[in-house]
N, C-alpha and C positions, 0 to 999 in steps of 0.2 A: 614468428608470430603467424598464426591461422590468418587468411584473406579471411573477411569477413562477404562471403557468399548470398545472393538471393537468389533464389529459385536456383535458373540455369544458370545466372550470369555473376557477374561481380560488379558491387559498385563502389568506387571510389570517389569523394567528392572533396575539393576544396573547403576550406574554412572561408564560408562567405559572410561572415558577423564583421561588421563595420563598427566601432565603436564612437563613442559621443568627441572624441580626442582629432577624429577626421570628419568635425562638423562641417569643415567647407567644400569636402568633397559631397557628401549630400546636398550642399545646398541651402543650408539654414544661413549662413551668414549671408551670403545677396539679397540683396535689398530688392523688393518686390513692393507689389500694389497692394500696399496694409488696409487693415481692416480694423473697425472697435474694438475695443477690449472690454466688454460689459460684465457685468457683474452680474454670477447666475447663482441660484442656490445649490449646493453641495450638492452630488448624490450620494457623498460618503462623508465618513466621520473619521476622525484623531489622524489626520496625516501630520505626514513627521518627514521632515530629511533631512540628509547629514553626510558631509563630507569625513570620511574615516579617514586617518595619512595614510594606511595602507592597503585600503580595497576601494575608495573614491566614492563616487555620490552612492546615494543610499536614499530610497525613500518609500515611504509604507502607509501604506492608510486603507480604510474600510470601505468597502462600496454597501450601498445602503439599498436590498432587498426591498423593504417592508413595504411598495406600494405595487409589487409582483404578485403576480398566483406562482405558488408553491410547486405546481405541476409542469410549469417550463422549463425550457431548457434558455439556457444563455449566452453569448457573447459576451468576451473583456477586450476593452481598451486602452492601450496606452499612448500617449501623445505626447507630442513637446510641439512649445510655440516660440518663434524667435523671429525679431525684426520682419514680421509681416508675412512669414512662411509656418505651415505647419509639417510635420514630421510625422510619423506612425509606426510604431512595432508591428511586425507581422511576427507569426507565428513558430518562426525561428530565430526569432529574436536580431533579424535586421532591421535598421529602420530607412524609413521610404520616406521620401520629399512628396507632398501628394500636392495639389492645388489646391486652394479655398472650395473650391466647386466640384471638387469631386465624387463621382457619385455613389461612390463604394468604399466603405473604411476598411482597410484591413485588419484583422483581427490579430492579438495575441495571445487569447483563450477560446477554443473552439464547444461548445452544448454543453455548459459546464449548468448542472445542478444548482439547484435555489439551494441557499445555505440550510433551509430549513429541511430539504430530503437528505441531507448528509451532516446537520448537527443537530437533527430534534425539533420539535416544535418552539415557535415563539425565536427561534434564532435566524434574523435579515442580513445578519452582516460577512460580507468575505472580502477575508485578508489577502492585499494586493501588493506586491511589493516594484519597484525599478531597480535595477543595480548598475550601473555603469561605472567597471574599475577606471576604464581609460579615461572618466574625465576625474583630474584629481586633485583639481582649485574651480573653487566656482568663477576664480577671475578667466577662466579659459572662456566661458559663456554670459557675460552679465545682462540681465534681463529674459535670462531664459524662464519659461512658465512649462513645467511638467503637468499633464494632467490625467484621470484614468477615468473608465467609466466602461458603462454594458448596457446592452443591446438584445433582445430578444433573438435566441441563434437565429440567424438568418442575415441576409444582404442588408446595410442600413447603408443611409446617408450621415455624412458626419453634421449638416444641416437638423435634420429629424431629429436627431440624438441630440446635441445640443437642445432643440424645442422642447425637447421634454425631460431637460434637468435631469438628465442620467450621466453629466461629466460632472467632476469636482478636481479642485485647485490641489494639489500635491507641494508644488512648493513654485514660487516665482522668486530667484535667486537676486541677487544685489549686488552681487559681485566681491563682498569683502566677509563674509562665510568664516569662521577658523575652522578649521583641523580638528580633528576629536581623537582619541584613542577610541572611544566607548560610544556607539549608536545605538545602547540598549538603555542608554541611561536618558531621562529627558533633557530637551535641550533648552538653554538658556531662555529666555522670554524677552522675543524681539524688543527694540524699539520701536516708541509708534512710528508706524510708515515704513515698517523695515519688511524685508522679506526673505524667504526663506523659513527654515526653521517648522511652526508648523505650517504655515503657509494659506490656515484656512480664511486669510480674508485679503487674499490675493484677489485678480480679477481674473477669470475664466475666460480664454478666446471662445469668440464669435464672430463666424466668419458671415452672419448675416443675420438682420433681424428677426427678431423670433416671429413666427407666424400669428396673426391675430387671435385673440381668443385664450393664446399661452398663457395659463395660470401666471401668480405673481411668483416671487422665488420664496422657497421655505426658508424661515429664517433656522439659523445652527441651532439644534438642541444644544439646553441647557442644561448644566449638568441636573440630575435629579437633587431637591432638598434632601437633607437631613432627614431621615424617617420615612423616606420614599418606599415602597417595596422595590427587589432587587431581583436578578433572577438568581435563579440554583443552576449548576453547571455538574453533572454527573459522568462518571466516565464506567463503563460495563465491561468485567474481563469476564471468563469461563463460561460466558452462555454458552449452550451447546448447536450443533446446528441444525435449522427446523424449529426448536423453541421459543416459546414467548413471556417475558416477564414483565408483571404490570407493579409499578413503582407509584406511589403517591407521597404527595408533598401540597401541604396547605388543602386546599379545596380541588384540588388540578390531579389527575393522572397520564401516564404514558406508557405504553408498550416497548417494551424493548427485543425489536428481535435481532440485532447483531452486537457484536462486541463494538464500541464504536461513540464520539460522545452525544450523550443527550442536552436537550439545556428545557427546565420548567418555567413557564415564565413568569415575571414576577409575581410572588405571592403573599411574601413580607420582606418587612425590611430588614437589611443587613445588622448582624447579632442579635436578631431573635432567634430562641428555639428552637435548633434543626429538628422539623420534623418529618423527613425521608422516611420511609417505609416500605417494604413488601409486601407489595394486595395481594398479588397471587404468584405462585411459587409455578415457574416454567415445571413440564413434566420429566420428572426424574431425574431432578434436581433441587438444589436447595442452595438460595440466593439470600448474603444477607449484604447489609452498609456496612461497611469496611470499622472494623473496632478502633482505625486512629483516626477517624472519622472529630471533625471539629465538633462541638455542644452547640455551636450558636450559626447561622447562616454566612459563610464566609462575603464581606465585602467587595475583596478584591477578583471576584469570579473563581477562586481558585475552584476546581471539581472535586467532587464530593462521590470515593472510587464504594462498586457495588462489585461483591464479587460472588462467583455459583460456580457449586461444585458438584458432580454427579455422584449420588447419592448409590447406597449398593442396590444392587439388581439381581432377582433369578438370573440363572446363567441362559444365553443364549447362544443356540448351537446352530452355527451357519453353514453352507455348503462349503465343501473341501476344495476351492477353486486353487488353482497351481496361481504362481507357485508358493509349494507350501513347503518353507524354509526352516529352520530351526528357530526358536525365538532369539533375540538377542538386545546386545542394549548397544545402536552406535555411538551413542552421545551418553554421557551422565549428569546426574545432579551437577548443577555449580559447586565447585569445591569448595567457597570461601563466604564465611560468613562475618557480620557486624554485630557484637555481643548488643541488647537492646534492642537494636531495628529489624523488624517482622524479613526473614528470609521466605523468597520463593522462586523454586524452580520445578522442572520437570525433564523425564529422561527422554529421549529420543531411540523407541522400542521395533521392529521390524521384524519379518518372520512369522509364523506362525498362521493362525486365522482370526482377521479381525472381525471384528473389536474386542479390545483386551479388560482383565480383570485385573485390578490392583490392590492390594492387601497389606496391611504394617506387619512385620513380623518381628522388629525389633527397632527401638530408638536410644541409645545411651549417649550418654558424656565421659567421656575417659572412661570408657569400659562400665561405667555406673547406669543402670537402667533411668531411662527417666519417664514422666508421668505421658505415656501416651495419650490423655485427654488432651494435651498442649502441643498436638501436631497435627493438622487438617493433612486428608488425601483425599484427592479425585478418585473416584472407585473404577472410571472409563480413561480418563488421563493421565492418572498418577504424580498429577502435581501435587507437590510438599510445600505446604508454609506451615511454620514455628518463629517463635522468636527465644532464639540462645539466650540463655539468662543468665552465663555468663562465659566468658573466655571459656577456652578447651575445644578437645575432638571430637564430636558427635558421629555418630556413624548410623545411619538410617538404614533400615535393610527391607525391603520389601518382595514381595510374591507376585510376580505376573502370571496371570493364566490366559489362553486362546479361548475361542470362540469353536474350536473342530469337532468334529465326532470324536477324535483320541484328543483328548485335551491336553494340549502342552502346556509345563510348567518352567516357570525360570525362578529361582532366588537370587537377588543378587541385591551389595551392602554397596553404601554410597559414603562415605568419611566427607566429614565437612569442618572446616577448621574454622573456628569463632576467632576473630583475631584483631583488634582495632589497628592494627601495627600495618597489615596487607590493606587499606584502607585509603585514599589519599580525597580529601573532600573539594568542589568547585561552587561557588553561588555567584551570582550576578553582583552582590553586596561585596563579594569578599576583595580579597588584597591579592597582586603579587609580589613575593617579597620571601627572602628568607626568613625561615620558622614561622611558612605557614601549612598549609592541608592537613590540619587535623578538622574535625568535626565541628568545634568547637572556633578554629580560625581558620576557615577555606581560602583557598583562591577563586582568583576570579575571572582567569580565562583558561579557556582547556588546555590550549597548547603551551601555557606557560605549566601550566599542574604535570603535561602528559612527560616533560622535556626532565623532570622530577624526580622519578618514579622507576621502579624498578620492573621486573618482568612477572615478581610473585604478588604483583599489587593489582587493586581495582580503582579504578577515579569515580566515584559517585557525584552525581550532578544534583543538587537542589532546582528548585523550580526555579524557572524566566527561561529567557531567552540567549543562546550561546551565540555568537554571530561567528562560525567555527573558519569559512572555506573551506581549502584543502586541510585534511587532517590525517598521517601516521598514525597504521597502527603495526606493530613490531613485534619481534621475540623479545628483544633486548629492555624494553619499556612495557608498562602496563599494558595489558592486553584486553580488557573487562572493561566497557563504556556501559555505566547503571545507573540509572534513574534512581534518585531516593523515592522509597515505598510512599505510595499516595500521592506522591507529587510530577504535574507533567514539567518535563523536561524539556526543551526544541531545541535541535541543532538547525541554525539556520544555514544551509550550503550556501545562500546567495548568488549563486549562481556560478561561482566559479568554485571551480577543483572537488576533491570528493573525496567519503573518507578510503583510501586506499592502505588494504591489508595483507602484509607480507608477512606468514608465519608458517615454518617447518620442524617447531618443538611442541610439545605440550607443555601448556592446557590448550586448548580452542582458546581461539579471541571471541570473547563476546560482547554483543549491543543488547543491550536492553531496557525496554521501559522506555525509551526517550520517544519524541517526537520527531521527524525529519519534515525538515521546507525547504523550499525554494531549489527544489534538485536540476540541476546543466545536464543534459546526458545520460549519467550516471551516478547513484545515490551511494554505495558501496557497492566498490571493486576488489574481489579477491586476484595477489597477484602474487605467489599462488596462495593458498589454504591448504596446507596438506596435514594438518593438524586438527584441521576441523575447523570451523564457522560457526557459530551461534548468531542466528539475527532472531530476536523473541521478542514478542508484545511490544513492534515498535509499530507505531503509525505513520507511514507515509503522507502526509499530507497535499504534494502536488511535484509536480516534475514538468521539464519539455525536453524535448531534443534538441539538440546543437551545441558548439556550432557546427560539428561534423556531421554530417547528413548520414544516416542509413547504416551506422555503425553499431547496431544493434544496442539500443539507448535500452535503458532500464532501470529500474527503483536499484535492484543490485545486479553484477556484472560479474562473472567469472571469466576472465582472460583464457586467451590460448594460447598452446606451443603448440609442437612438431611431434612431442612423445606422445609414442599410444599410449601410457599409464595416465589414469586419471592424477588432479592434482588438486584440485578445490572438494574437498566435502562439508555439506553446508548441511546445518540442521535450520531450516524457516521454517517458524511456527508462530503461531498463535498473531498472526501478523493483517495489520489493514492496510492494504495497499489503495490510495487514494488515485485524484485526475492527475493523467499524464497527456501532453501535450504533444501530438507527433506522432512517429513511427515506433512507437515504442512497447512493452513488454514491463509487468511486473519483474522479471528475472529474464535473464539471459545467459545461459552457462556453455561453455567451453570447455572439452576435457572433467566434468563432474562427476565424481561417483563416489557409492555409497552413502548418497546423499537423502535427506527426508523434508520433502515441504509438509505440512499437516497442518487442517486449522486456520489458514489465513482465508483474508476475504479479501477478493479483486473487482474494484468498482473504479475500473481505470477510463470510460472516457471512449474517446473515438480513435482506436490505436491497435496495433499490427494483431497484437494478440493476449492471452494472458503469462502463464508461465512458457517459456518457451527453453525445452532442452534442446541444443543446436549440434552438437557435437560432441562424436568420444562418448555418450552416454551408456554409463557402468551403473545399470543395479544402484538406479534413482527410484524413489515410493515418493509419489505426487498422491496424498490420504485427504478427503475430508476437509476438505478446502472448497468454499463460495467463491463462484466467479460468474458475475452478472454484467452482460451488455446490452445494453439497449437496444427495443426492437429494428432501426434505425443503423447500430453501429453492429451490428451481429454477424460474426463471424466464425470457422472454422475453428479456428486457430484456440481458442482458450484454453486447451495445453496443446501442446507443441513440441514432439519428437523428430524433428525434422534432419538427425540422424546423417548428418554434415561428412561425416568421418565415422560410421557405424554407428550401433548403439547395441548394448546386449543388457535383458533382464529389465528394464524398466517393469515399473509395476505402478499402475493408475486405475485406483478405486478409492468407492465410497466419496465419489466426488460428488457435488450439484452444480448443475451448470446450466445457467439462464442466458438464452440467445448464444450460446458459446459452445461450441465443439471439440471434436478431441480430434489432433491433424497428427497421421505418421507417416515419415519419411519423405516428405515433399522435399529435401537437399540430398536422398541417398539417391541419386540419378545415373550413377556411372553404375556400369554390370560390374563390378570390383565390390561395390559397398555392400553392407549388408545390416538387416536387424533380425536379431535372435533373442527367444522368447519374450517376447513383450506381453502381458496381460494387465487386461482391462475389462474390469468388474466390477458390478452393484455401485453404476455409475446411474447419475440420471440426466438425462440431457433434454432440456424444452427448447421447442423450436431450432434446433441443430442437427449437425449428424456426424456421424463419424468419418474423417478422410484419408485416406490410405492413394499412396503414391508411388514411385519407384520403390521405393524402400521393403517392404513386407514381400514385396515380389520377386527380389532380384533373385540371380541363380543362386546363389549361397545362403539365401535367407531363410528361416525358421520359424516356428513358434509362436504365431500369433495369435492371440488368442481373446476374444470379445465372447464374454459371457455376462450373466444376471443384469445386464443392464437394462433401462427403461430407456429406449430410444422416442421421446416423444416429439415426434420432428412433424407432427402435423403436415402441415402444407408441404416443409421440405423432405427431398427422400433420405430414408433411414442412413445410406451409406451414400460414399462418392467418393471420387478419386481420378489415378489415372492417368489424368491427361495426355490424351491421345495414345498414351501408349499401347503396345498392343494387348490385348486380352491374355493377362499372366496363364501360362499351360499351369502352373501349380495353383492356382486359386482355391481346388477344392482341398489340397493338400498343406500347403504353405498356408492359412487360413482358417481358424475354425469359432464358427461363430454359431452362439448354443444359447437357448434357455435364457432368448432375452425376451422383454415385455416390448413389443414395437407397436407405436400408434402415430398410424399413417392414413392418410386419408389421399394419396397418389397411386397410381398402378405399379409406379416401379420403384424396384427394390434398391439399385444401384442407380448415381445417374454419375458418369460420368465429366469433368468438370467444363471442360474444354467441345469435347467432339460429343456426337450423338452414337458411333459404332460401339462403344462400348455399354451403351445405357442398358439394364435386365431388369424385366418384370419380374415379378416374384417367381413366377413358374421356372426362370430360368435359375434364378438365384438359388432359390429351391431346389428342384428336382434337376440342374445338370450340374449344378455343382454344392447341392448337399450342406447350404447354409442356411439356419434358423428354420430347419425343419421341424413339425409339430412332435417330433418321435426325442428331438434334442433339449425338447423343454422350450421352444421360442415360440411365442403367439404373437398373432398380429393381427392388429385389428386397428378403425378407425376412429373410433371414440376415445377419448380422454378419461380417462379414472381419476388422472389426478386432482388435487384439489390446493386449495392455497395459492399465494404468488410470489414470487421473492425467493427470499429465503427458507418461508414456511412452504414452500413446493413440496408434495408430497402426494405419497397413499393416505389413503383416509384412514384414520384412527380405527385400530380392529382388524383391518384385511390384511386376511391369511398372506397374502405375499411378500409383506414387510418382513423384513430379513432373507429373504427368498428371489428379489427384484431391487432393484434401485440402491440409493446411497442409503438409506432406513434400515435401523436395525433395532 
């Protein structure tokens, strides 16, 4: 197993996670100088806990937004009260004995988003969960009181916070609790005066009287009457990136610029007339409501999916940037389909000059033609949806074309077998038990359906909640984890274990369509993938690190060996990768190659970086992928070649990247290492810059290559790197940086990270070593052309450099 490296050094750390099972070594059971116990109004709604027999306490409830401005940032709390002392989660998930008086809470969510910047307008509330396996009978703590709450980011007093009804009652235990198999199910309904369970009318510690003037407590909302209006909860796949779609419902509209969910706020009541619509069609596409779309306003929140697909285009012919490879297809359509239920997938294409061209050139069933009106394709992504209309082999064959001056073509035929038999179903409702997973009578935990199943089968998940942990995925058993179409999926990791995949046959294991929570560490670990990986249109919703520190924690994690052959090839696409908590990384990979991220969007939070390739790196494409950090959390690092163990061919373009840079070879430090041809093109970078370290410099290195990009680093300088080391003799050689659009408003071109010796002004950058000279196509200038913010970052609509500069094509 690779040491897992930082920078120059190595870090090893202990598992310092104390569990709730070693309450008297914290401190909670001594008895101390108590305080009231008053009764405060909630700052959250529907908590719940429950003792599982085999993952222990459990408890979840909503923290309640709606009296925030929308434009902060936040603080989460977690607490526990007992026999006159309180407790705190910190943000590794230990918990700390603190005093009644103490003047600084610790946090265990750090500038975490108002729900409404990250689920749509009219949405206050965020899902908060506890997990503690080690305590595993509530008789271990009787009269323990859980509680959670937030805080404006920043230093707070647990006094302040209290004052202002931002904590709420989670559960206050009784001691005589049962067992549950099921914590997705509701739980019984106390007796009066009982506690636990949902706990919301427990009493709230207070470790001191609210200060004068404190409002009275909000009393619980009630549920809404019969007839109330309800909200709409929409979920957006295939926007493109840059685009905007304007959606309306009832009297209310919304913009949609990323794939990602919306919520409308109430507009009528639950089963009246859905009336969704699209105002305006984003450019150069075409976005409709999903055809298994409900008639009437669903009830129970379920989302209501919109999907856009890029509609065909004049061809566009882009520069011939290297490297320019043969086209190819690494990945294929999903082979397996469900006669009835809407199929979709897409291929995973490399090579050539993007952006590509995609065409139907044939669709049959057993060899019989069938009605090409009855199959949607992306014209720029080449995603396939149909629905089999009945059993048999379908074989889709489609026409990719480049972007080049000699225009590359590929044909190539996709077979897909319609088959209810490869099929195995899961839902929240259903049973385990012999002769069940058919469609019609699923089971109803994964790992009971997964233990079932064969290696030619898929387990589809209906919608709720899976409370999964650790979960296998194998040759020898299903390999295919798929959300049923239109429906969100969760796998909740709860904090412990993660899904870990071990496969060196074909097909690929794939994830798809589901949701992921509550992720420890690491969300999926390939160990290895040498068949290939499929992670597609999953949604990450929140992660932290631990309880191992510095282990390069990630939404997904590729392990390491000792062989120089890669071993993980992972196709990540079309993916949101949400807050993560710590020292952490959308991805982390060891030993990867051949691998394609494309299309995901990273809004990870205050954390080491965004994708990060670490090691071993073979002829990886990081495509057209969002990654946005805060001006605040802005960093180097948003991809991350850092070339551990070499890396050869990477290729990173058509990226946008907000507050987030592109970092090479910061771990290739030894004169032994090296990185060969690397290129990185019609990238666009705001407020960033590119960082180049031992790695592109060493004696054996090659081929780097930084061209079409838009380096808009304003304040910061265009390049950096370095550190201290000495001024590479091959820089104007090993190096070649061309026909980029730079805007700068600093004198120097490089700033070194560390030391001042190696900092260069343009003149030198320029004219002694012959980068982004006006003769190689680079300008540089200090004003800003661009326009929009976010994800609509861009050229302005029209100018001639689009296709020519930036991620914009």
């Amino acid at each position: 197993m690779k040491i897992a490296k930082h920078g120059a050094g190595i870090a090893a750390r202990s598992n310092l996670r104390t569990h709730w099972a070693s309450a008297t070594l914290l401190g909670l059971a001594w008895a101390g100088s108590a305080h009231a116990l008053t009764s405060l109004g909630p700052a959250m709604l529907n908590p719940t806990a429950c003792f599982h027999k085999d993952q222990g306490f459990i408890a979840r409830a909503q923290l309640d937004f709606s009296p925030e401005s929308a434009d902060a940032l936040f603080d989460v709390y977690k607490g526990a009260y007992y026999q006159g002392q309180w407790a705190f989660q910190n943000s590794q998930g230990q918990w700390v004995v603190l005093p009644p008086s103490i003047g600084v809470v610790p946090i265990a969510g750090n500038a975490i988003r108002h729900p409404q910047r990250t689920l749509g307008a009219g949405v206050n509330t965020l899902d908060v969960g506890i997990a503690e396996p080690a305590l595993r009978t509530p008789g271990m703590l009787p009269g323990l009181t859980v509680f959670v709450g937030y805080g404006v980011s920043g230093p707070q007093s647990f006094a302040d916070l209290l004052a202002r009804q931002r904590f709420g009652v989670v559960a206050q235990l009784v001691g005589n609790e049962p067992l549950r198999d099921n914590c997705d199910t509701p739980s019984p309904a106390p007796a009066p005066g009982a506690g636990g369970g949902g706990g919301g009318a427990a009493p709230t510690p207070a470790p001191a009287p609210a200060t004068p003037g404190t409002p009275a407590p909000s009393p619980t909302p009630s549920p809404a009457p019969a007839g109330s209006p309800v909200a709409l909860n929409i979920r957006v796949q295939g926007l493109g990136l840059g685009r905007t779609l304007q959606l309306g419902h009832g009297t209310a509209t919304l913009s949609a610029t990323l794939n990602e969910p919306y919520r409308f706020a109430p507009q009528v009541a639950a089963g009246t007339a859905l009336d969704l619509r699209v105002t305006t069609q984003p450019t150069g596409q075409s976005c409709a409501v999903s055809g298994a779309a409900p008639a009437t306003v669903p009830a129970d929140g379920a989302p209501v999916f919109v999907r856009c697909v890029h509609t065909a285009a004049a061809h566009v012919m882009m520069p011939d940037t290297a490297p320019r490879k043969p086209l190819a297809v690494g990945f294929a359509l999903r082979d397996l389909a469900y006669p009835g239920i809407a199929y979709e997938s897409r291929p995973g294409v490399v090579g050539g000059i993007f952006p590509y061209e995609y065409r139907l050139q044939g669709f049959t069933r057993n060899g019989v033609e069938q009605n090409s009106a009855d199959l949607s394709l992306d014209f720029r992504r080449g995603t396939v949806r149909f629905t089999p209309a009945a059993e048999g082999s379908y074989t889709v064959t489609l026409e990719i074309r480049d972007s080049g001056s000699a225009q590359q073509t590929l044909v190539r035929s996709f077979t897909i077998d319609a088959a209810a038999s490869r099929f195995v179903f899961v839902a929240p409702d259903g049973q385990d038990g012999s002769g069940r997973g058919a469609r019609a009578l699923p089971y109803r935990t994964v790992a009971y359906a997964m233990a079932r199943t064969t290696s030619s089968q898929a387990i589809v998940l209906r919608k709720g909640s899976y409370l999964t942990g650790a979960l296998q995925i194998l040759d020898s058993k299903a390999k295919q984890i798929l959300a049923y179409p239109d429906e969100v999926a969760t796998l909740d990791m709860n904090k412990v274990g993660n899904i870990s995949v071990a496969s060196s046959t074909a097909p690929a294991p794939r994830i798809e369509g589901v949701d992921i929570t509550n992720v420890k560490q690491y969300g999926i670990v390939s160990d290895p993938s040498k068949a290939g990986l499929v992670v597609r249109n999953v949604r990450f919703v929140n992660g932290e690190e631990g309880p191992t520190l510095s282990e390069n924690p990630a939404f997904i994690h590729g392990w390491g060996d000792n062989a120089p052959a890669w071993r993980h090839q992972f196709l990540v696409q079309d993916n949101d990768f949400g807050t993560y908590v710590g020292a952490g990384y959308a991805t982390t990979f060891f030993d990867a190659g051949e691998s394609l991220m494309e299309n995901n969007q990273l809004r990870l939070g205050k954390v080491n970086g965004g994708f990060h390739d670490k090691d071993n790196s073979q002829n990886n494409t990081y495509r057209e992928n969002y990654i946005e950090f805060s001006a605040t959390n802005s960093t180097t690092s948003g991809i991350q070649v850092s070339a551990q163990a070499n890396s050869v061919g990477v290729h990173i373009h058509h990226n946008l990247l907000v507050n987030a840079g592109i970092s090479l070879g910061v771990q290739c430090f030894q004169q032994t290492c090296f990185m060969r041809d690397h290129d990185v093109h019609h990238n666009t970078l705001v407020n960033q810059r590119i960082a180049m370290n031992w790695g592109p410099f060493n004696p054996t290195s090659a081929g780097t290559r930084i061209s079409h990009n838009i380096l808009s680093s304003r304040s910061t300088t265009p390049y950096g790197g370095l550190s201290c080391q000495s001024r590479p003799a091959g820089l104007a050689t090993q190096l070649s940086a061309r026909a980029n659009l730079i805007e700068s408003t600093g004198t120097l071109a490089f700033k070194d990270s560390e030391c001042t010796g190696n900092d260069m002004a343009w003149p030198v950058w320029q004219g002694t070593y012959g980068q982004d000279m006006a003769a190689s196509g680079s300008t540089v200038g200090a004003a800003s052309v661009l326009t929009g913010s976010g994800p609509t970052t861009g050229l302005p609509a029209g100018d001639a450099r689009r296709t020519q500069r930036g991620h914009q094509y």
